[in-house]
N, C-alpha and C positions, 0 to 999 in steps of 0.2 A: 455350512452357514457362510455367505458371501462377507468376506474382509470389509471392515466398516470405513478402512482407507484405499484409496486408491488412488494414482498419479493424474488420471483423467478428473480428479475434482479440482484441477486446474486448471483455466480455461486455455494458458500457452499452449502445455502439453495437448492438453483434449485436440487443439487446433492441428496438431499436428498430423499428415497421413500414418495410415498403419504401417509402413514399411520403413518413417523416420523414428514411432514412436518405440517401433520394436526396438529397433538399432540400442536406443539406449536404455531401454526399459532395465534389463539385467543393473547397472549401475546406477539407477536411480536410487536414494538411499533416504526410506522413513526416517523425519526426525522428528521430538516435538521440542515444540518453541515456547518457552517460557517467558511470561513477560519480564521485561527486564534484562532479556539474553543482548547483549552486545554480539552481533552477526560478524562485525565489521569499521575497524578506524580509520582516520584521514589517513592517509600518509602510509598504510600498511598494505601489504599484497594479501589478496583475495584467493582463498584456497578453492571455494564450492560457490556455484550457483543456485541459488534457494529458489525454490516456486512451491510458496504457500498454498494450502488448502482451505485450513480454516482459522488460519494463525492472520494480524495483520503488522504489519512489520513497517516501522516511521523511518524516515530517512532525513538527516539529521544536517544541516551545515553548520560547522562548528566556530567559533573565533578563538582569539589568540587567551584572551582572558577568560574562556570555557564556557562562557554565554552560547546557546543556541539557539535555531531555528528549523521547525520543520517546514522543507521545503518539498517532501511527497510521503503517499503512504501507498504502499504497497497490501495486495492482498490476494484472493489465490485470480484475480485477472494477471495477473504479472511475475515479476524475477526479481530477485536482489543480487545485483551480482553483472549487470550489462558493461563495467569496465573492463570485463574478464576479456572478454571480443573485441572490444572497441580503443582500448589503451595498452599498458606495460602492467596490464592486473593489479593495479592499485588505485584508488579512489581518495576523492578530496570528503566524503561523506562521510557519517555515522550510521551506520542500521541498527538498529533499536525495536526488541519484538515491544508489541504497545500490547495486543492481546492473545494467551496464551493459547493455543491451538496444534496445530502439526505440520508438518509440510516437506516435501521432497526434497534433496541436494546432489549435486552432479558436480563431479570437481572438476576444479575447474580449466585444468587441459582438454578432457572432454566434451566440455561445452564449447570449449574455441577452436577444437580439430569439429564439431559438429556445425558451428559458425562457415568455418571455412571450408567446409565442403559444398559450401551454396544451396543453394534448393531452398524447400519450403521456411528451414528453419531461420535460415540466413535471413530470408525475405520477412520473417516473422519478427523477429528482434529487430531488425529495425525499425518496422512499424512501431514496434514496440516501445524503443527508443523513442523514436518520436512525440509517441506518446506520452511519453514522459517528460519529455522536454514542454511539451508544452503544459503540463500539470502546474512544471516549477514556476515557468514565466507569470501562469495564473496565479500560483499563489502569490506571487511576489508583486502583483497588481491588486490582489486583495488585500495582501497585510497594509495597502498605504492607504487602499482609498475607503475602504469600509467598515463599522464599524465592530467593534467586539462580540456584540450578540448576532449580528451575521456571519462572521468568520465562524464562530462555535456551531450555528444552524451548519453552512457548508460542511465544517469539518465531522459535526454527528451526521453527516447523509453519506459523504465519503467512506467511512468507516461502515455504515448500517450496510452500505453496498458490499463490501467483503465480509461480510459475518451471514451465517445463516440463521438467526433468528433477530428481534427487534429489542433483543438488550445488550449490552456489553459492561463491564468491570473495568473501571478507569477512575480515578482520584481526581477531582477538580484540581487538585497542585499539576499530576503528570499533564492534563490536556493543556494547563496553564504554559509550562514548559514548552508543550510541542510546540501551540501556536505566538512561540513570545510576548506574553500577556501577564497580566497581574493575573493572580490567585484571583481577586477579589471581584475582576471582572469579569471574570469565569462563572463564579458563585451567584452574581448580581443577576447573569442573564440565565443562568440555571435556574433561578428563585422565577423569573420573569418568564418563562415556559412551562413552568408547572405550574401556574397560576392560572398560563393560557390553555390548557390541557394538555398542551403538546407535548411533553414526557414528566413521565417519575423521575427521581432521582433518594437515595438513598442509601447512605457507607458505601457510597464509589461504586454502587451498581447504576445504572442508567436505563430506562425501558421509554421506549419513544411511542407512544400511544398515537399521536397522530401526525404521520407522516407527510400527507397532503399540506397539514397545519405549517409542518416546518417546513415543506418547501417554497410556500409563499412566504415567510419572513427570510428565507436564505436569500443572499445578494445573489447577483446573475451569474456569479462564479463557477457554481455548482451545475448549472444548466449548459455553461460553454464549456466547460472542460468536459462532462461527459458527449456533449454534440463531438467534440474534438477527437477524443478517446474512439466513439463507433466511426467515426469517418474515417479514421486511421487502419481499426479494426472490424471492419463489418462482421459481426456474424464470427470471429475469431476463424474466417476461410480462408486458408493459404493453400490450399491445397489445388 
């Protein structure tokens, strides 16, 4: 009977040719991710490089007075962990599993002797990176210009895209958190989408029934960042 996990249910890894993915295949290491797992703090060095399969993992900017903000969410299109390659392996961010699932880890010397060998993967992370960069810039032009029940529409489409099915387990307090909001406006526009058919909601489960629904009340946010996301990464083909 074929293993219900595999490292290819990540679209990096999958991207990768068969003669990089072998290389590290042997050290690739099942884990699962619990919600709630802290991956990763400001200020700390980064031991592994995560690439989710079906876990989705928030990335957190933190202040001084411990107020947050999520400024990306990761899921198995991507890595937690690109300061491994690109810095002194520590990060200004938080990782934060949002929902519990499983997903791969490579420590994280191996990932930046894999980095710096060039080729496909090298060329891949950065795209990647990019990618990312530009996720944050959009968030941080949504959080000013629009409003709460758009922000939530965006941020349930982002999330429906790394999950494989069309529900997920999440507390109106945590998503309030992510996107620096009141509980209450969270609640208000949940109330106001199930009215409109557009999803359930019930003890922190969530089922989005009508997808199309919600993408017309989502701001344009969700539409450029992923136009931005495939233009970056066509096809996940590095190869």
């Amino acid at each position: 009977m074929p293993s219900p996990h595999s490292p290819l249910q990540n679209q990096l890894l999958a991207a990768l040719p068969e003669t990089d993915i072998s290389r590290i295949l042997p050290d690739l290491e099942l884990v699962r991710l619990e919600s709630g797992d802290v991956l990763c703090e400001p200020g700390n060095c980064i031991h592994y490089g995560y690439f989710p399969t079906n876990a989705i993992i928030s990335m957190l900017y933190v202040m001084n007075d411990g107020a947050s903000d999520e400024i990306a969410i990761v899921g198995n299109e991507g890595v937690v962990g690109i300061s491994v390659f690109l810095s002194d392996e520590s990060t200004n961010s938080r990782a934060v599993v949002l929902s519990t699932g499983y997903g791969y880890r490579l420590r994280g010397q191996l990932l930046k002797n894999e980095f710096f060998r060039g080729g496909p993967m090298q060329c891949l992370m950065l795209r990647y990176t990019q990618a990312v960069l530009s996720q944050i810039a959009q968030t941080a032009v949504c959080n000013r210009h629009h409003s709460v029940e758009q922000q939530f529409c965006c941020w349930l489409l982002f999330s429906l895209d790394r999950l494989q099915s069309n529900e997920m387990s999440m507390t109106q307090e945590l998503i309030a958190r992510m996107l620096g909001v009141r509980r209450e406006g969270i609640n208000e526009s949940s109330v106001k989408l199930h009215k409109a058919g557009l999803i359930n909601y019930s003890r922190g489960r969530i089922t989005v029934v009508d997808r199309v629904g919600l993408e017309a009340l989502a701001c344009e946010c969700y539409a450029s960042a992923n136009k931005e996301f495939y233009h970056l990464l066509p096809k996940m083909n590095v190869s």
